[in-house]
N, C-alpha and C positions, 0 to 999 in steps of 0.2 A: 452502468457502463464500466468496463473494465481498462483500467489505465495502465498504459505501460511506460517504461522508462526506456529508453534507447539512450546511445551514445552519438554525443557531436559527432558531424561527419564531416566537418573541417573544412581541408582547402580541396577537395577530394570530387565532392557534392554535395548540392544543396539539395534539402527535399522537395518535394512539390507538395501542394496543401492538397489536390484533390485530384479525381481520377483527370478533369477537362485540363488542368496544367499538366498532368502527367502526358495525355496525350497530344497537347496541344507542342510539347516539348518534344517527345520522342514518339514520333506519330506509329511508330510500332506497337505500342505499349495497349494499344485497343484489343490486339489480339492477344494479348498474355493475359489482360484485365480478364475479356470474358471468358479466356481457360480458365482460370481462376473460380470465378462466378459457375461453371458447369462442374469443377473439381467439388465446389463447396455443396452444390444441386445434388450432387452423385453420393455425398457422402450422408448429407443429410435422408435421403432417400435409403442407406444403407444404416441405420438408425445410430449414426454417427454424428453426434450436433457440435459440428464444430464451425466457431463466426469466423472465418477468416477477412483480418482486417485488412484489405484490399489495398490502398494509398502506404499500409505500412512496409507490407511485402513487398512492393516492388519500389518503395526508392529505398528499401536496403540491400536489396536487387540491385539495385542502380549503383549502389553506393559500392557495392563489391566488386561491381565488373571494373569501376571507375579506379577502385583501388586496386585490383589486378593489373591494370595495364597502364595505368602514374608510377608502377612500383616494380621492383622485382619477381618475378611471378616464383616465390621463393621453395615450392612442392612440396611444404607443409600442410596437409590435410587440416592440422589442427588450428594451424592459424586462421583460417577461413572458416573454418567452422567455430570459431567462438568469436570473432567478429560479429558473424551471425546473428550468435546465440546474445549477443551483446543488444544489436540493432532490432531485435526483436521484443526488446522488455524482457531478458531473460525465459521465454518462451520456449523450451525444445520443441515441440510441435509446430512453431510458426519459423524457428531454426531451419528444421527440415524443410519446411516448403517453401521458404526462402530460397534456400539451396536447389530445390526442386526449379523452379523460376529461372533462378541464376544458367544452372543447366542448358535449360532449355534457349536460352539467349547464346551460352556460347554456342550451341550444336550450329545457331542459324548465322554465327561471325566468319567473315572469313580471315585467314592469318593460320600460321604453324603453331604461333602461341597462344593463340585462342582454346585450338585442339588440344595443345599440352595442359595446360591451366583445365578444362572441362574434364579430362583424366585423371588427372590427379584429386580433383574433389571427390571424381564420380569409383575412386577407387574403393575395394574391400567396403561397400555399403551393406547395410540390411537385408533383407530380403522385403521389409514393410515401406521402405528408401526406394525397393528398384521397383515395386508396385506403383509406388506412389507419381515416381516418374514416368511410368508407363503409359501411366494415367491421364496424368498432366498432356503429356505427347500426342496422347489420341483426341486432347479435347485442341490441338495445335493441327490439327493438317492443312488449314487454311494459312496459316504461319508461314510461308516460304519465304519471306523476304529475305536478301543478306546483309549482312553490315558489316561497316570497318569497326576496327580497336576505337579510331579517333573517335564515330559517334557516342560513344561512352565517358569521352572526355572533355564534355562541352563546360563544365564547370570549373575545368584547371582554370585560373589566372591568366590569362593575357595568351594563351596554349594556340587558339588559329593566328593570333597576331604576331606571336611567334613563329612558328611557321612557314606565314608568306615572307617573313623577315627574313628566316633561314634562306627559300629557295630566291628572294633577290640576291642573298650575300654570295651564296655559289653562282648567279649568273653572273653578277661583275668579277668575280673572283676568276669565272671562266675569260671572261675578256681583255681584264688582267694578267694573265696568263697567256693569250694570244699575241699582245701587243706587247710584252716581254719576249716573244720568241721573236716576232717580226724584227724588234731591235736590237738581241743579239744575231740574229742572221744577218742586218745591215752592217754592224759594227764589225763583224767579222769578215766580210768583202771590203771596208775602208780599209781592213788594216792588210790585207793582201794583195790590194790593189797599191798600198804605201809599200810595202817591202819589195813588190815586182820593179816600183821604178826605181829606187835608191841603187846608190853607187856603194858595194862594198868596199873599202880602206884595208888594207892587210899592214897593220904597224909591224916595223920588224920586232926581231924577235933578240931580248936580249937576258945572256945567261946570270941569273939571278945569284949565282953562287960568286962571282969573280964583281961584278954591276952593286953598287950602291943606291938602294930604291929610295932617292931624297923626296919623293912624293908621296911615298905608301903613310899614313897618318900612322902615328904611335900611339902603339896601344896602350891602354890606361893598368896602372897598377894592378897586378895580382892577375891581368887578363891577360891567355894566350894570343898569337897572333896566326896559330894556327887557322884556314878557310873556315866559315861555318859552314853544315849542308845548306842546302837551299829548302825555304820555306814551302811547304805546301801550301801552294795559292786557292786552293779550292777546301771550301767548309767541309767540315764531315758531316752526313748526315743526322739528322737532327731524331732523336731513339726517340719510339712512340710515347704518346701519354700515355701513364699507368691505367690512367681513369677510363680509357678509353674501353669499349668490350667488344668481343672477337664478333659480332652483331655486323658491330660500326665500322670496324677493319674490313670485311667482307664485303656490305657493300661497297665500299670506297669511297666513304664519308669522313672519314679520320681529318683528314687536311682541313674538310670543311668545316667540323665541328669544334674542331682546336681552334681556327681562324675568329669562329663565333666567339667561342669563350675569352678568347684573347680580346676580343672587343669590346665586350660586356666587361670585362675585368678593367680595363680601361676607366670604365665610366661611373659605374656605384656600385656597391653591392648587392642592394635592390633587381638592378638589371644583372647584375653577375647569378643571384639567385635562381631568379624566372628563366636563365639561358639552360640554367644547371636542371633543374625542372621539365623543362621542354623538352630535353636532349635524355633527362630519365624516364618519360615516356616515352620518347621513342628508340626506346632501348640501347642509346649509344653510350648512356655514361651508366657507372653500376657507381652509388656512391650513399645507395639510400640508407645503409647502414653503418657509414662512418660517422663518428663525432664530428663536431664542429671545429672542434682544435684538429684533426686529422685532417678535416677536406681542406680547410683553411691553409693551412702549412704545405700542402700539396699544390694549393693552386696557388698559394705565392712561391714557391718555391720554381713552376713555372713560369709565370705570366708577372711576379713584382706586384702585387695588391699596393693599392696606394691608403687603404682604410685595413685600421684596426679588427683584430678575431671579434674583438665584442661587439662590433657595428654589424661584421658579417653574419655572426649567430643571431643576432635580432631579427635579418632579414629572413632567414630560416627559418626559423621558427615562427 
């Protein structure tokens, strides 16, 4: 029996040990298995003996797509393909049809970045690559099914609990925001209904130049007593987070996802983490390839961290 070596596949995905967990987890995965099993039928038939190890191919399959869309989808060709070549036992043969697999799951995803991500792997290929895919595809025509990013991401960390977190925090945040407007519209009828009845006073008027102002307070050493302007009573608005990505600005998530983080920031690093995680899945923060001392310093430098870089790195990693 031939042993292969792969690499951990971390906080990304776990494996499954065998085809009934695989499918019992991503109930798709029956029709990729027995493309699989017809690719392997076809080739052996074509006096090509090659085992393909079924359970290996597709949770690094799995593990790709997982790490595609937990991450930057960065349109390095080579990054994904030596991932691959990695999760394979160093394999080029089971690389490829790794890849082939992988493919074939994005063609059936739906999302923009699905299609960019399946382009970019499926770019400047072989000709023994676009075969092979061809291949695989014809042994898929019962395959229709479609899927989101997220069923790929069952294995992030606390990622659906997350989630329903997120969209409570935006409804109260909605309601919030409703009953903020309700009571400045009131307070602003109290106070026009107070000006309508008051009696205006008109003091006279007396010439400051010749008049001795024994009331005006003295000004303190070295201070003019020149007017100052008048303050601007209203905040300036408050300039985007850096971290934010033109994703999250667009759809009109920005408020909501800074709101998150500021809460999670609040509480431990832990949850400050898993907020930072959740929100790099779903494309709103880009921060996957900053250091620790970099994000760190960035989100205290917003939100006031009450725990130490070293507490935060731990949780990171």
């Amino acid at each position: 029996m031939q042993i292969y070596t792969r690499i951990e596949h971390g906080d990304y995905y776990r494996d499954r040990r065998s085809e009934d967990e695989l499918c019992r987890d991503f109930p798709a995965d029956e029709f990729f298995i027995r493309g699989l099993y017809a690719m392997q039928n076809h080739l052996w038939s074509n006096g090509r003996n090659i085992d393909i190890p079924i359970v290996q191919v597709m949770n690094a399959a799995h593990y790709m797509a997982a790490y595609m869309f937990a991450t930057t989808c960065s349109g390095d060709q080579t990054e994904y393909d030596t991932l691959a070549y990695m999760s394979s036992g160093h394999d080029k043969q089971l690389m490829l049809i790794t890849m082939v697999v992988l493919a074939a799951m994005l063609r059936r995803t739906d999302g923009f970045r699905a299609q960019n991500c399946r382009n970019m792997i499926l770019e400047n290929r072989s000709a023994d690559f676009e075969e092979g895919l061809t291949l695989y595809e014809r042994f898929l025509r019962s395959a229709e099914k479609r899927f989101a990013e997220e069923d790929f991401l069952t294995d992030i960390p606390a990622v659906i609990e997350q989630m329903k977190e997120k969209d409570a925090l935006i409804n109260r945040q909605a309601q919030q925001i409703q009953q903020l407007q309700y009571t400045v519209t009131t307070m602003e009828k109290q106070q026009n209904n107070q000006y309508n009845n008051c009696v205006i006073y008109q003091a006279p008027v007396y010439n400051t130049s010749t008049t001795n102002n024994y009331y005006a307070p003295a000004a303190a050493p070295g201070q003019s007593q020149e007017p100052r302007p008048p303050q601007d009573e209203k905040e300036q608005p408050q300039t985007r987070f850096a971290l934010l990505t033109d994703l999250c600005v667009q759809e009109g998530k920005a408020q909501a996802v800074e709101a998150e983080l500021r809460s999670a920031a609040s509480g431990s690093a832990a949850k400050l983490v898993a907020a930072i995680r959740t929100n790099e899945a779903l494309g709103y923060l880009d921060t996957k390839n900053m250091s620790s001392q970099a994000l760190y310093d960035a989100l205290n430098d917003r939100f006031g961290l009450r725990y130490s870089v070293r507490n935060f790195t731990k949780y990171r990693h």
